[in-house]
C-alpha positions in Angstrom: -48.6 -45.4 133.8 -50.9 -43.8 136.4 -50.1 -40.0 137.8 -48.4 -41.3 141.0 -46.2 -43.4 138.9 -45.0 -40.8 136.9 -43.9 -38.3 140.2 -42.6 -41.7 141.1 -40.1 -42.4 137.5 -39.5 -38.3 137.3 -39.3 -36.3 140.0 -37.1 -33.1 141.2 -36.9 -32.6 137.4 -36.3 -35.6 135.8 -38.8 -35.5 133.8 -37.7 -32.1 132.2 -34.2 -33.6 131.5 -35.5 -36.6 129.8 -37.9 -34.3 127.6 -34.5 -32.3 126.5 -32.9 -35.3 125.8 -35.0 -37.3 123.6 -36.5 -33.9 122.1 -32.9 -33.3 120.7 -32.7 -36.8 119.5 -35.5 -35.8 117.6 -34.3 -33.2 116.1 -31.1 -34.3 115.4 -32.6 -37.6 113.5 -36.1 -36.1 112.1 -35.7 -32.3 112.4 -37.5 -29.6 113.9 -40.6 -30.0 111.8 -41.3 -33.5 113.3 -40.7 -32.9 116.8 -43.6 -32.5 119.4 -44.4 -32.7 122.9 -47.3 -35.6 122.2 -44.4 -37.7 120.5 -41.8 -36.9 123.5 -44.5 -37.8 125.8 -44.9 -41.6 124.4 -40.9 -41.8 124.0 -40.2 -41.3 127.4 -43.2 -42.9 128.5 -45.4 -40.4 130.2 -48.8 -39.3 129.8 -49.1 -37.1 126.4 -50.1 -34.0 129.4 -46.9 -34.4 131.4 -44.5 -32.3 129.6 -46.5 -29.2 129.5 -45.9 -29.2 133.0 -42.6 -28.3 132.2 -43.2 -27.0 128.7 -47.1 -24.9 128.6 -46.0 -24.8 124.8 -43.8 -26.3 121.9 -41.5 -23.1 121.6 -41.1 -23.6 125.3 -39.2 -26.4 124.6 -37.6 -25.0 121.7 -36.0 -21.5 123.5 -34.9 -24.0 126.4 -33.0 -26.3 123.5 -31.2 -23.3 122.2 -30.5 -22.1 125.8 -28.8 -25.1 126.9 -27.2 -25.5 123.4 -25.6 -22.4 123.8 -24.4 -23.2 127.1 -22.9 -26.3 126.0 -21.5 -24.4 123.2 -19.7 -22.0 125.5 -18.2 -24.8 128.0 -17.0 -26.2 124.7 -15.1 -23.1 123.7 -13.7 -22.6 127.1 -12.5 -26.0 127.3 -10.6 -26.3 123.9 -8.3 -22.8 125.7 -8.2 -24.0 129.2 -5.5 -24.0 130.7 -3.3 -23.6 127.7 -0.3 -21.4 127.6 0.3 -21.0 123.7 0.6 -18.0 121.7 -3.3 -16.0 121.0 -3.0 -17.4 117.1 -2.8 -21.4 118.6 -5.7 -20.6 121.2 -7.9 -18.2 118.6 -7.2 -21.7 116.3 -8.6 -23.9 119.1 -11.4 -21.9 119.8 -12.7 -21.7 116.5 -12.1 -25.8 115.6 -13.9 -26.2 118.9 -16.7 -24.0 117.4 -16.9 -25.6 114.0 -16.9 -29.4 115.4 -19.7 -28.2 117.3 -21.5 -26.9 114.7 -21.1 -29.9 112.6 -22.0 -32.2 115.0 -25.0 -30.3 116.0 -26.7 -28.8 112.6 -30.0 -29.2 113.3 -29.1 -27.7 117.0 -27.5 -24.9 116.1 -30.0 -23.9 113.6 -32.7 -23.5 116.2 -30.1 -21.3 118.1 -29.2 -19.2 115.6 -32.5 -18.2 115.3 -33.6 -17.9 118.7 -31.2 -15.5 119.7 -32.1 -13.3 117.1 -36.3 -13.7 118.6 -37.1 -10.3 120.5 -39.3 -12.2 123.5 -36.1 -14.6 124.5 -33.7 -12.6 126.4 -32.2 -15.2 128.0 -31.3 -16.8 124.6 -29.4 -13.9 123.6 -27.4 -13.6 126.8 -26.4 -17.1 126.4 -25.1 -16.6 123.0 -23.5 -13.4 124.3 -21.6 -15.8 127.2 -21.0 -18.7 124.4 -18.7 -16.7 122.8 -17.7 -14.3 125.2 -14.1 -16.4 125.2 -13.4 -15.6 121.5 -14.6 -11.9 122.3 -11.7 -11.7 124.9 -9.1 -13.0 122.8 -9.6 -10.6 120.5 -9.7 -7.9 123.3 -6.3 -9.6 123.7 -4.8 -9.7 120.5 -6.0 -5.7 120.4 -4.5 -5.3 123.5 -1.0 -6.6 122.3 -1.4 -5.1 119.3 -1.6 -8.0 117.3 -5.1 -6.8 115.8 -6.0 -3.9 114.4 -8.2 -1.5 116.7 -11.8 -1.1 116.3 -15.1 -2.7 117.2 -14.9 -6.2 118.3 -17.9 -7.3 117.2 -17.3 -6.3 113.6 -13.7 -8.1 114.0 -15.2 -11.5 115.6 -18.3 -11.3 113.0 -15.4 -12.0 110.3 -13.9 -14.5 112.0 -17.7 -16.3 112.5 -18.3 -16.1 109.1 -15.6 -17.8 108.0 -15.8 -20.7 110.4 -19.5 -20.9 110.4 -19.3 -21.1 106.5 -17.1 -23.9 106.5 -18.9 -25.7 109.0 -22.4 -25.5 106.4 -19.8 -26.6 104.2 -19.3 -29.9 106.0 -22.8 -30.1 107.1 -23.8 -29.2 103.3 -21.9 -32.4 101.8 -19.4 -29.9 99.9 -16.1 -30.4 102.0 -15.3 -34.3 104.2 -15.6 -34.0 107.6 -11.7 -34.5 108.3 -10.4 -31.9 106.3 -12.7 -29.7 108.6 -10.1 -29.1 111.4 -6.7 -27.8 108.6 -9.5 -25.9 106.7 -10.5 -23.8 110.0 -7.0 -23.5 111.1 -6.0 -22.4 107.6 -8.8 -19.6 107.9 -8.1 -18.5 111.1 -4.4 -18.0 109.8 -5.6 -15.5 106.9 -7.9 -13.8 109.5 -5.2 -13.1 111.3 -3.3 -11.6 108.8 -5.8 -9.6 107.5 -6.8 -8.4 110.9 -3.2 -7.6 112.1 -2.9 -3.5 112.3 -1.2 -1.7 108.9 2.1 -0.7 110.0 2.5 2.8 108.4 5.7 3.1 106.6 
Protein backbone atom coordinates (compact mmCIF):
# COMPACT_ATOMS: atom_id res chain seq x y z
CA UNK A 1 0.00 0.00 0.00
CA UNK A 2 1.76 3.24 -1.05
CA UNK A 3 1.62 6.58 1.37
CA UNK A 4 -1.16 8.18 -0.61
CA UNK A 5 -3.22 5.09 -0.21
CA UNK A 6 -2.99 4.96 3.27
CA UNK A 7 -4.18 9.03 3.91
CA UNK A 8 -6.66 7.64 1.38
CA UNK A 9 -8.02 4.17 3.73
CA UNK A 10 -7.39 6.38 7.20
CA UNK A 11 -7.81 9.70 7.41
CA UNK A 12 -9.29 12.42 9.98
CA UNK A 13 -8.14 9.70 12.47
CA UNK A 14 -9.12 6.54 11.34
CA UNK A 15 -6.21 5.14 11.41
CA UNK A 16 -5.82 5.85 15.26
CA UNK A 17 -9.17 4.17 15.84
CA UNK A 18 -8.31 1.02 13.96
CA UNK A 19 -4.87 0.91 15.91
CA UNK A 20 -7.05 0.92 19.30
CA UNK A 21 -9.13 -1.58 18.06
CA UNK A 22 -7.13 -4.36 16.86
CA UNK A 23 -4.42 -3.38 19.66
CA UNK A 24 -7.08 -4.39 22.28
CA UNK A 25 -7.88 -7.50 20.34
CA UNK A 26 -4.50 -8.16 20.98
CA UNK A 27 -4.37 -7.96 24.22
CA UNK A 28 -7.42 -9.40 24.99
CA UNK A 29 -6.47 -12.78 22.86
CA UNK A 30 -2.42 -12.76 23.32
CA UNK A 31 -1.80 -10.29 26.20
CA UNK A 32 0.21 -7.36 26.74
CA UNK A 33 3.49 -9.03 26.33
CA UNK A 34 2.74 -9.85 22.61
CA UNK A 35 1.33 -6.77 21.42
CA UNK A 36 3.29 -4.22 19.23
CA UNK A 37 2.89 -1.49 16.97
CA UNK A 38 4.93 -3.53 13.94
CA UNK A 39 2.16 -6.38 14.42
CA UNK A 40 -0.85 -3.70 14.54
CA UNK A 41 0.71 -2.19 11.56
CA UNK A 42 0.42 -5.54 9.28
CA UNK A 43 -3.20 -6.26 10.95
CA UNK A 44 -4.69 -3.27 9.78
CA UNK A 45 -2.66 -3.11 6.83
CA UNK A 46 -0.52 -0.17 6.95
CA UNK A 47 3.07 0.46 6.58
CA UNK A 48 4.96 -0.86 9.90
CA UNK A 49 5.86 3.38 10.29
CA UNK A 50 2.17 4.46 10.23
CA UNK A 51 1.21 4.14 13.73
CA UNK A 52 3.85 6.04 15.30
CA UNK A 53 2.33 8.83 13.67
CA UNK A 54 -0.20 8.48 16.14
CA UNK A 55 1.68 6.46 18.67
CA UNK A 56 5.92 7.94 18.73
CA UNK A 57 6.08 4.90 21.25
CA UNK A 58 4.50 1.45 22.49
CA UNK A 59 3.35 3.00 25.97
CA UNK A 60 1.82 5.69 23.86
CA UNK A 61 -0.56 3.25 22.85
CA UNK A 62 -0.76 1.60 26.11
CA UNK A 63 -1.73 5.04 28.44
CA UNK A 64 -4.34 5.78 25.52
CA UNK A 65 -5.89 2.01 26.05
CA UNK A 66 -6.25 2.57 29.71
CA UNK A 67 -7.61 6.15 28.96
CA UNK A 68 -10.34 5.12 26.85
CA UNK A 69 -10.92 1.97 28.99
CA UNK A 70 -11.59 3.99 31.74
CA UNK A 71 -13.86 6.08 29.96
CA UNK A 72 -15.79 3.24 28.72
CA UNK A 73 -15.69 2.01 32.28
CA UNK A 74 -17.33 5.15 33.58
CA UNK A 75 -20.29 5.32 30.74
CA UNK A 76 -20.80 1.74 31.90
CA UNK A 77 -21.31 2.66 35.51
CA UNK A 78 -23.48 5.59 34.71
CA UNK A 79 -25.65 3.64 32.50
CA UNK A 80 -26.37 0.64 34.82
CA UNK A 81 -28.04 3.94 37.39
CA UNK A 82 -29.51 6.10 34.74
CA UNK A 83 -32.46 7.10 35.06
CA UNK A 84 -33.42 4.75 37.75
CA UNK A 85 -35.57 5.73 40.70
CA UNK A 86 -34.78 2.76 43.25
CA UNK A 87 -33.62 2.93 46.68
CA UNK A 88 -29.38 3.86 46.98
CA UNK A 89 -28.82 -0.08 48.07
CA UNK A 90 -30.62 -1.28 44.41
CA UNK A 91 -28.47 1.48 42.48
CA UNK A 92 -25.01 1.01 44.70
CA UNK A 93 -25.98 -2.98 43.59
CA UNK A 94 -26.12 -1.96 39.92
CA UNK A 95 -23.24 0.00 40.00
CA UNK A 96 -21.02 -2.48 41.29
CA UNK A 97 -22.45 -5.59 38.96
CA UNK A 98 -21.89 -3.07 36.16
CA UNK A 99 -18.25 -2.79 37.51
CA UNK A 100 -17.52 -6.39 37.97
CA UNK A 101 -19.06 -7.58 34.44
CA UNK A 102 -16.70 -5.15 33.14
CA UNK A 103 -13.89 -6.26 34.81
CA UNK A 104 -14.45 -9.76 33.81
CA UNK A 105 -15.05 -9.12 30.48
CA UNK A 106 -12.06 -6.97 30.18
CA UNK A 107 -9.11 -8.71 32.32
CA UNK A 108 -6.37 -8.12 30.32
CA UNK A 109 -7.83 -4.32 29.95
CA UNK A 110 -8.27 -3.49 33.11
CA UNK A 111 -4.97 -4.72 34.14
CA UNK A 112 -3.22 -2.24 32.05
CA UNK A 113 -5.51 0.41 33.74
CA UNK A 114 -4.99 -0.41 37.07
CA UNK A 115 -1.59 0.25 36.60
CA UNK A 116 -1.53 3.17 34.57
CA UNK A 117 -3.36 5.22 36.86
CA UNK A 118 -1.14 4.56 39.54
CA UNK A 119 2.16 5.85 36.71
CA UNK A 120 3.32 9.43 37.95
CA UNK A 121 3.81 10.85 34.06
CA UNK A 122 -0.05 9.94 33.05
CA UNK A 123 -2.21 12.49 34.53
CA UNK A 124 -4.77 12.13 32.34
CA UNK A 125 -5.05 8.40 33.28
CA UNK A 126 -5.69 9.15 36.73
CA UNK A 127 -8.34 11.71 36.12
CA UNK A 128 -10.12 9.30 34.05
CA UNK A 129 -10.15 6.76 36.81
CA UNK A 130 -11.13 9.56 39.14
CA UNK A 131 -14.38 10.33 36.62
CA UNK A 132 -14.99 6.32 36.05
CA UNK A 133 -16.03 6.01 39.37
CA UNK A 134 -16.94 9.36 40.27
CA UNK A 135 -20.80 7.80 40.17
CA UNK A 136 -20.12 5.27 42.98
CA UNK A 137 -18.18 8.19 44.88
CA UNK A 138 -21.54 10.16 44.82
CA UNK A 139 -23.74 7.51 46.02
CA UNK A 140 -21.88 7.13 48.81
CA UNK A 141 -21.90 11.00 49.36
CA UNK A 142 -25.55 10.07 49.23
CA UNK A 143 -26.00 7.39 51.39
CA UNK A 144 -23.74 9.78 53.95
CA UNK A 145 -25.98 12.27 53.28
CA UNK A 146 -29.20 10.37 54.30
CA UNK A 147 -27.47 8.82 56.88
CA UNK A 148 -27.55 5.50 55.64
CA UNK A 149 -23.54 5.30 55.92
CA UNK A 150 -21.50 6.03 58.44
CA UNK A 151 -19.54 9.42 58.19
CA UNK A 152 -15.97 9.67 57.29
CA UNK A 153 -13.65 9.64 54.27
CA UNK A 154 -15.19 8.44 51.14
CA UNK A 155 -12.38 7.09 49.68
CA UNK A 156 -11.59 4.82 52.56
CA UNK A 157 -15.52 3.75 52.39
CA UNK A 158 -15.61 3.09 48.48
CA UNK A 159 -11.91 1.37 48.70
CA UNK A 160 -13.92 -1.38 50.76
CA UNK A 161 -16.59 -1.64 48.55
CA UNK A 162 -13.73 -2.04 45.48
CA UNK A 163 -12.09 -4.58 47.14
CA UNK A 164 -14.76 -6.66 47.45
CA UNK A 165 -16.09 -6.51 44.00
CA UNK A 166 -12.77 -6.34 42.36
CA UNK A 167 -11.83 -9.56 44.33
CA UNK A 168 -14.62 -11.39 43.08
CA UNK A 169 -14.23 -10.29 39.73
CA UNK A 170 -10.21 -12.07 39.78
CA UNK A 171 -12.30 -14.65 41.23
CA UNK A 172 -14.18 -15.16 37.93
CA UNK A 173 -11.33 -14.16 35.86
CA UNK A 174 -9.08 -16.62 38.13
CA UNK A 175 -11.30 -19.84 37.25
CA UNK A 176 -12.29 -20.08 41.07
CA UNK A 177 -16.09 -18.92 40.91
CA UNK A 178 -18.61 -19.52 37.20
CA UNK A 179 -19.27 -16.62 35.49
CA UNK A 180 -23.06 -16.71 36.34
CA UNK A 181 -22.98 -16.86 39.89
CA UNK A 182 -20.90 -13.47 39.37
CA UNK A 183 -23.95 -11.13 39.43
CA UNK A 184 -25.89 -12.80 43.26
CA UNK A 185 -22.19 -12.96 44.49
CA UNK A 186 -21.73 -8.99 44.03
CA UNK A 187 -25.13 -8.25 45.03
CA UNK A 188 -24.67 -10.46 48.17
CA UNK A 189 -21.49 -8.30 48.92
CA UNK A 190 -22.70 -5.15 48.37
CA UNK A 191 -25.57 -6.18 50.89
CA UNK A 192 -22.90 -6.98 53.80
CA UNK A 193 -21.07 -3.66 52.86
CA UNK A 194 -23.88 -1.95 53.49
CA UNK A 195 -24.49 -3.24 56.69
CA UNK A 196 -21.27 -2.92 57.92
CA UNK A 197 -20.99 0.63 56.61
CA UNK A 198 -24.37 1.81 58.01
CA UNK A 199 -23.58 4.27 61.10
CA UNK A 200 -23.65 2.61 64.95
CA UNK A 201 -26.65 3.75 66.47
CA UNK A 202 -25.57 4.56 70.04
CA UNK A 203 -27.88 3.12 72.53
Amino acid sequence: MTRQDEQRRYHHGELRQALMEAAERSLRERGLAQLSLRDLAREVGVSHAAPRRHFPERQDLLDALAETGFTRLGATIRDAIADSDEDLAARISRASVAFARFATENPALLELMNAAKHEPDTPQITRAAEEAFAPLVELIEEGQAIHALQAGPVDEIGMILYATVNGLAIMVNNGLLDTDRLDALVEDAVAQFLRGAAPVLSS
